[in-house]
C-alpha positions in Angstrom: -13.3 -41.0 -3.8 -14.3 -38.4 -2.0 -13.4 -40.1 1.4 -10.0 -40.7 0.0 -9.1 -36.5 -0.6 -10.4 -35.6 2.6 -14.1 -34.4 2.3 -17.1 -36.1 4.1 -20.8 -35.3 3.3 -23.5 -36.2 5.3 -27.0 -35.4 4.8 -29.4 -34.4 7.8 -33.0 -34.4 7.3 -35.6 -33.4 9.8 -39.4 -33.4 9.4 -41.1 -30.2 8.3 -37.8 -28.9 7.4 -35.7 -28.7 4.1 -32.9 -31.1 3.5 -29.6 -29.9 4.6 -25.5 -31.0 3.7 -22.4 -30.2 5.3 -19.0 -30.2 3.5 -16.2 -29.8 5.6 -12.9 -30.3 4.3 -9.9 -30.2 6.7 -7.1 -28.2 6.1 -4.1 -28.2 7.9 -4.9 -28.1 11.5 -8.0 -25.8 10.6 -11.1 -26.5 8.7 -13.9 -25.0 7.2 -17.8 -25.8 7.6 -20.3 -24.5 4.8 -23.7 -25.3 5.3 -26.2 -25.2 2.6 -30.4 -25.5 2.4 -31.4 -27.3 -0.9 -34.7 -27.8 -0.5 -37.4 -25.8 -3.2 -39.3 -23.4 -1.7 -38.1 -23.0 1.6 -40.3 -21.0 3.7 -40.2 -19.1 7.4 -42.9 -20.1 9.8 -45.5 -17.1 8.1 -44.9 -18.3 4.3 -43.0 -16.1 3.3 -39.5 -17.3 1.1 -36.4 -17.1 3.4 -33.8 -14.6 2.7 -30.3 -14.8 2.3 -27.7 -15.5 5.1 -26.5 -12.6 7.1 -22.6 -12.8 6.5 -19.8 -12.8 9.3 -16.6 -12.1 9.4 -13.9 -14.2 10.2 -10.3 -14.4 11.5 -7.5 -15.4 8.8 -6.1 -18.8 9.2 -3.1 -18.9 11.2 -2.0 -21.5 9.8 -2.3 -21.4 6.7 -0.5 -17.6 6.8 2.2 -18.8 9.1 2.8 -21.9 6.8 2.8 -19.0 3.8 4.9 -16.4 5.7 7.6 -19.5 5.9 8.2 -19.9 2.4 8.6 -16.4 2.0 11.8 -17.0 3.0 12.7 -20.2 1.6 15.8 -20.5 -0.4 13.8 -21.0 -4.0 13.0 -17.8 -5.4 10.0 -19.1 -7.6 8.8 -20.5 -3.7 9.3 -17.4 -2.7 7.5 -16.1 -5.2 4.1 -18.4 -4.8 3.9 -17.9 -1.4 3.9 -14.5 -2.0 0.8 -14.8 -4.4 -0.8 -16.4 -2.5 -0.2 -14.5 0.2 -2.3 -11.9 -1.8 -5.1 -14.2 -2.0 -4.9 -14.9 1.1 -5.2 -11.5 1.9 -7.9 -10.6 -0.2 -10.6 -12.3 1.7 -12.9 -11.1 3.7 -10.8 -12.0 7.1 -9.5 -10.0 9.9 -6.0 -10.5 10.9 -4.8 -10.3 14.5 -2.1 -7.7 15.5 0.5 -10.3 16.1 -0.1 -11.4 12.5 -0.3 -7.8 10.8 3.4 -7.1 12.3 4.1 -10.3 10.9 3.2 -10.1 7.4 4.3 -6.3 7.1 8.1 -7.7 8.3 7.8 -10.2 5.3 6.4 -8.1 2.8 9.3 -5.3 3.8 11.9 -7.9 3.5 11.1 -9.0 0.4 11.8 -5.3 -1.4 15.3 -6.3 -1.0 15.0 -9.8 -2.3 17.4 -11.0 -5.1 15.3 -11.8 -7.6 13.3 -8.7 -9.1 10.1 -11.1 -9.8 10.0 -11.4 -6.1 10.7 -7.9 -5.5 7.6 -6.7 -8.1 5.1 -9.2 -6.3 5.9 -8.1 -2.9 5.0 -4.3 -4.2 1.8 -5.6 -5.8 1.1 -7.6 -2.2 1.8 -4.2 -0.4 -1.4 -2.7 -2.1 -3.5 -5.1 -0.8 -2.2 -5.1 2.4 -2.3 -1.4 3.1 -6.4 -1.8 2.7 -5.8 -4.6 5.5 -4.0 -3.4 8.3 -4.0 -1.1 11.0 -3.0 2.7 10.8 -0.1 2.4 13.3 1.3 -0.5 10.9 0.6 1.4 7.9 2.5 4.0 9.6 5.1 1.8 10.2 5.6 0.7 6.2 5.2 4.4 5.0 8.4 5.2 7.9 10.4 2.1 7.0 9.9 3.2 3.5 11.2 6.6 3.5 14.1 5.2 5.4 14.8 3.0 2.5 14.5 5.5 -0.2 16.8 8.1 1.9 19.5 6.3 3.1 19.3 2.8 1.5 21.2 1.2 -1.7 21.1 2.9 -4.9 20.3 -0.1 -6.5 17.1 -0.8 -4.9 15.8 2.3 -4.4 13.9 2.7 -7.3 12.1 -0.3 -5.8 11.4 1.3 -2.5 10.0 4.5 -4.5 7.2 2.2 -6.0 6.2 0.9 -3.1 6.3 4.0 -1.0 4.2 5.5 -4.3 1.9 2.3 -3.9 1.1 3.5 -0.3 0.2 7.1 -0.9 -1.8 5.7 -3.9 -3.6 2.9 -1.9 -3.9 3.3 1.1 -7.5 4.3 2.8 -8.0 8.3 3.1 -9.0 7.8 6.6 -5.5 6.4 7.8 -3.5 8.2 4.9 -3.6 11.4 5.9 -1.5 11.1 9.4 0.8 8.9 7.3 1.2 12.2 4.7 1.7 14.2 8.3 4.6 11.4 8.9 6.3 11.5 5.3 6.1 15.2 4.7 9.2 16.8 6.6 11.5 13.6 5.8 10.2 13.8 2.0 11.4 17.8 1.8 14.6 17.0 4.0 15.7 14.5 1.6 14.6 17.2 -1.1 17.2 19.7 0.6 19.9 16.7 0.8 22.8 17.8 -1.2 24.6 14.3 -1.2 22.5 12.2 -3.6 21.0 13.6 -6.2 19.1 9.9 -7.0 17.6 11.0 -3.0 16.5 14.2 -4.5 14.8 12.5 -7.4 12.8 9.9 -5.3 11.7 12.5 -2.6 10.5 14.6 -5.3 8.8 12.4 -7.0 7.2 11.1 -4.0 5.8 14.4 -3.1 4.3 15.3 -5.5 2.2 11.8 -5.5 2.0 13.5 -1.5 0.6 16.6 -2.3 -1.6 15.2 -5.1 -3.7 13.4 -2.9 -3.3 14.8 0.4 -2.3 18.3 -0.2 -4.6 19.9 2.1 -3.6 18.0 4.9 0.1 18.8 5.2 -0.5 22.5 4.9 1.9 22.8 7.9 4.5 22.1 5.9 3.6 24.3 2.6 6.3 26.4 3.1 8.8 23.9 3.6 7.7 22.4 0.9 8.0 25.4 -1.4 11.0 26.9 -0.3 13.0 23.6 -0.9 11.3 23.2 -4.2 12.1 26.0 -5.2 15.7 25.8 -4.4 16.3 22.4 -6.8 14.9 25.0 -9.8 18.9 25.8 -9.6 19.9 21.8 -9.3 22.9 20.6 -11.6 20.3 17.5 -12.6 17.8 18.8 -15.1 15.9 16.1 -13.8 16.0 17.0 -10.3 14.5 20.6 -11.8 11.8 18.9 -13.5 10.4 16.7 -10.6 10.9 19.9 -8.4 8.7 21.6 -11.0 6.4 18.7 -11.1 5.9 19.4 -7.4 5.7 23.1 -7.5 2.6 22.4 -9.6 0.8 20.1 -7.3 1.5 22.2 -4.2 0.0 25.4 -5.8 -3.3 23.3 -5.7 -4.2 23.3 -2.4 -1.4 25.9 -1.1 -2.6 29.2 0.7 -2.9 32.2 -1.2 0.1 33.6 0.7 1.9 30.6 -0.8 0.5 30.7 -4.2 1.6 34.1 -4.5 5.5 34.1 -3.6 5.8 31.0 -5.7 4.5 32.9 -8.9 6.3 36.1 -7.7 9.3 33.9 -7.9 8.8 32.0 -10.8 8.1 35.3 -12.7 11.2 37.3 -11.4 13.4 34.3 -12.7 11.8 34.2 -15.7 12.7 37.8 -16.5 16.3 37.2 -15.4 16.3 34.2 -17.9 15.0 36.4 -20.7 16.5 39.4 -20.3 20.1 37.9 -19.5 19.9 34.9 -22.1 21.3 32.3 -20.0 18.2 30.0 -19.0 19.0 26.9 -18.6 16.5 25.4 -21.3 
């Protein structure tokens, strides 16, 4: 019955006016109150039909994210994984979440890039996309730093991992917030471009700006140059593919680079090519 599961409906009628039920249905320690007009024809007092409800919105549960954010952490993976989907749902409504919560919920999502289990690992990228759209910029900031770090100086083994979600966030993320977190990743994307010690480094940082400069090119023109000159430099990398994501970033910087720019990268690019042709050792 429905007394049994925890709903109670009640109807309310008043004269004049158009009959009315309430659902609630307790959840946790929180619950939720819908209210809905059934009556044909409803009218306002000059005739004319009634119009839809404005909307409001509301704050996220507490607890139903706290009691989520625990099993993140719980010692089954496929709990782990659950709570992380729904995590997304949760996420996905139209609620607001306090600051408290949003440092919260970025720590867990974080932490879960270097889960165990790569099913874990996937859903936590696919749960930083929606949360990107839900936070604040200084805690968008704050995943685009941790990020970085991760893909710099963290294992080889997950940093392929960190370079999808740090790719997620320059994909996802609003334009309104993104481009001071382009300002933040710029210099530490072409430092660990210029880092001689891990060529997988190079690769990531690369690849990662380029996705930069695809998207928010024109606002990191401070650090064209940079950008260019350590570009450029990887042309000469033992890695053929550390060349080919420096030339895949070449190309998106001489989209929005300055003429100034534009013009010492094909200057260069030309005088190699001539030393290539006329000397015959190109590398290919």
């Amino acid at each position: 019955s429905r007394a049994s599961s925890g709903y109670r409906r009640a109807s309310v009628r008043r004269p004049g006016q158009p009959q009315r039920r309430v659902l609630s249905c307790a959840v946790g320690n929180s619950s939720v109150l819908a209210a809905r007009a059934t009556g044909t024809g409803s009218r306002d007092s000059e005739g004319a039909p009634r119009g839809p409800r404005a909307s409001t919105t509301i704050m996220a549960s507490p607890a139903a994210l706290n009691a989520l954010l625990d099993k993140t952490s719980d010692w089954d993976k496929d709990e782990r994984y659950m709570a992380t989907n729904d995590l997304i749902q949760e996420l996905q409504k139209d609620a607001q979440l306090d600051a408290a919560m949003e440092r919260r919920v970025c720590a867990a999502v974080l932490r879960q890039l270097d889960d165990k289990s790569t099913d874990v690992q996937s859903i936590a990228v696919k749960c930083l996309g929606v949360l990107l759209k839900k936070v604040r910029e200084a805690q968008v900031g704050e995943i685009s730093d941790k990020l970085c770090s991760l893909i710099l100086d963290g294992t080889d083994e997950l940093r392929d991992v960190y370079s999808i979600g740090l790719k997620t966030l320059l994909r996802d993320v609003p334009r309104a917030s993104g481009e001071a977190v382009a300002g933040r990743l710029a210099a530490r994307l072409v430092g660990g471009v210029r880092d001689d010690a891990k060529a997988e480094s190079r690769v990531e940082a690369l690849e990662n700006l380029t996705d930069l400069l695809k998207r928010f090119g024109a606002a990191v023109a401070k650090d064209h140059g940079a950008v260019l000159d350590a570009a450029l430099q990887r042309l000469d990398d033992p890695k053929n593919v550390v060349r080919k994501r420096a030339a895949h970033c070449l190309a998106a910087l001489a989209l929005t680079c300055s003429e100034p720019h534009l013009e010492k990268l094909t200057t260069t690019l030309l005088r190699r090519v001539d030393a290539a042709g006329g000397g015959g050792g190109g590398r290919g």
